[in-house]
C-alpha positions as CSV (number, residue, x, y, z in Angstrom):
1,X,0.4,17.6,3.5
2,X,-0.3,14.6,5.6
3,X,1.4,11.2,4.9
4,X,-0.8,8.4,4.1
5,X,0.5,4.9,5.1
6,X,1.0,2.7,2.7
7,X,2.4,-1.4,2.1
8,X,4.6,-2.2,-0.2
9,X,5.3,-5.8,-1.4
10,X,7.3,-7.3,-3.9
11,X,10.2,-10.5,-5.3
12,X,13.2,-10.3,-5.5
13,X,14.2,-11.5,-9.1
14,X,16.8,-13.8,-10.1
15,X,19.5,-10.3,-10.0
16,X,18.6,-9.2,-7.4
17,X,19.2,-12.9,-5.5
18,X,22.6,-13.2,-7.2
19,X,23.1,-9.6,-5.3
20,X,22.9,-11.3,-1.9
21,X,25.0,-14.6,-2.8
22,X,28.0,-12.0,-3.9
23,X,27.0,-10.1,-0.6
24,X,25.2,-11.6,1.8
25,X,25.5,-8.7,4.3
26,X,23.5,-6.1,1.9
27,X,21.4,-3.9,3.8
28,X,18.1,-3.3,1.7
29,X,16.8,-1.6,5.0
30,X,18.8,1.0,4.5
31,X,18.6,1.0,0.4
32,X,14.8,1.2,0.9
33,X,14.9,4.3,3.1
34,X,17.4,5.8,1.2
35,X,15.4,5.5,-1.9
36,X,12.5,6.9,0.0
37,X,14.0,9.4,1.8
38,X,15.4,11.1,-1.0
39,X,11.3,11.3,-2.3
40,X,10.4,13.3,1.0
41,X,8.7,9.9,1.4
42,X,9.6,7.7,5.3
43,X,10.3,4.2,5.5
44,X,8.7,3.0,8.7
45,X,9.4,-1.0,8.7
46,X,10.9,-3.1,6.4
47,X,10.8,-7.0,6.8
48,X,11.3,-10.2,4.7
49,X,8.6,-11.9,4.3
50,X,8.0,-16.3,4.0
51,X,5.5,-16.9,1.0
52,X,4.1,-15.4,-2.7
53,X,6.4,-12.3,-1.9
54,X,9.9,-11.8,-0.5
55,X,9.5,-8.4,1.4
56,X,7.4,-5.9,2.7
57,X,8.0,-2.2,3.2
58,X,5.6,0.1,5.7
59,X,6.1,3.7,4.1
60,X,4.3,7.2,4.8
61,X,4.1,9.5,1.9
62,X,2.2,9.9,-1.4
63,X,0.9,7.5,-3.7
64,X,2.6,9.2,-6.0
65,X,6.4,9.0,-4.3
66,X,5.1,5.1,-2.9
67,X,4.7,4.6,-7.9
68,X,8.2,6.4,-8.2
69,X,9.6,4.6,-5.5
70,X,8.6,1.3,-7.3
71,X,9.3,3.0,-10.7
72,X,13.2,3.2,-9.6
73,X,13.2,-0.2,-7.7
74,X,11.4,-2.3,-10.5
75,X,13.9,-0.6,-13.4
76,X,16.9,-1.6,-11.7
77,X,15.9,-5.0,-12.7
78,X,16.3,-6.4,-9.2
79,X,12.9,-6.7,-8.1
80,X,9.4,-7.2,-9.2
81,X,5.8,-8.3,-8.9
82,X,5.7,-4.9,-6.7
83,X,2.3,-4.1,-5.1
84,X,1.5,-1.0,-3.3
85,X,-1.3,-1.1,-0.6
86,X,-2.8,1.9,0.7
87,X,-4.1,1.8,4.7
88,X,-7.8,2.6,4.8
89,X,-10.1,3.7,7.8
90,X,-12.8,1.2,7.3
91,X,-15.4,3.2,9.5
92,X,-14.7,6.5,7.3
93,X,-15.7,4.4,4.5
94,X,-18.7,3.0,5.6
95,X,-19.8,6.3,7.1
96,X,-19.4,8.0,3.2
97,X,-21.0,4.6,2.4
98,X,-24.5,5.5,4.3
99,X,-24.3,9.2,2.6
100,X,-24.3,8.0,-0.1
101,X,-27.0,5.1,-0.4
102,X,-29.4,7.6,0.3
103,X,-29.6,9.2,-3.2
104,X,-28.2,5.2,-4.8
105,X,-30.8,3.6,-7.8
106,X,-30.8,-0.1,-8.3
107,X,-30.9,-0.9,-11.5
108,X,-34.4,-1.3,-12.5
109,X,-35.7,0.8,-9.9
């Protein structure tokens, strides 16, 4: 099955920033691909991030492992607002894009 890239971004709630003031060395690098890993999923970057969210993890795997990855992370009560992008080929699109308008109806037409 081939891995689709996805984006995951997310805050860290007030918990989860009481977790790095009683240890400020925590590794959420390695937490992340931990938590991945044991999905079959593959944490390729993880960085944090200046602005409306606090981190950003570059994964390959499944939309499905990318939701229970965020499942786990989200119930532990240290993190939220999680949002999981999926990387698109924008030229694949627009190529099913021109199929497709072929047989498309405006309304009224």
């Amino acid at each position: 099955m081939k891995m689709a890239k996805f984006y995951l971004m997310g805050c860290y709630t007030e918990k989860g920033l009481a977790g790095f003031v009683n240890n400020p060395s925590t590794n959420r690098r390695a937490s992340t691909q931990a938590l991945l890993e044991s999905g079959g999923a593959k944490l390729t970057d993880y960085s944090l991030l200046r602005g409306a969210f606090d981190f950003i993890s570059v994964c390959e795997g499944t939309f499905e492992q990318m939701a229970a990855a965020k499942m786990v992370a989200a119930s532990s009560g240290s993190v939220d607002n999680i949002v999981i992008l999926e990387s698109a080929d924008l030229n694949k699109i627009a190529g099913t894009a021109k199929k497709m308008s072929s047989g498309f109806k405006a309304p009224g037409k």
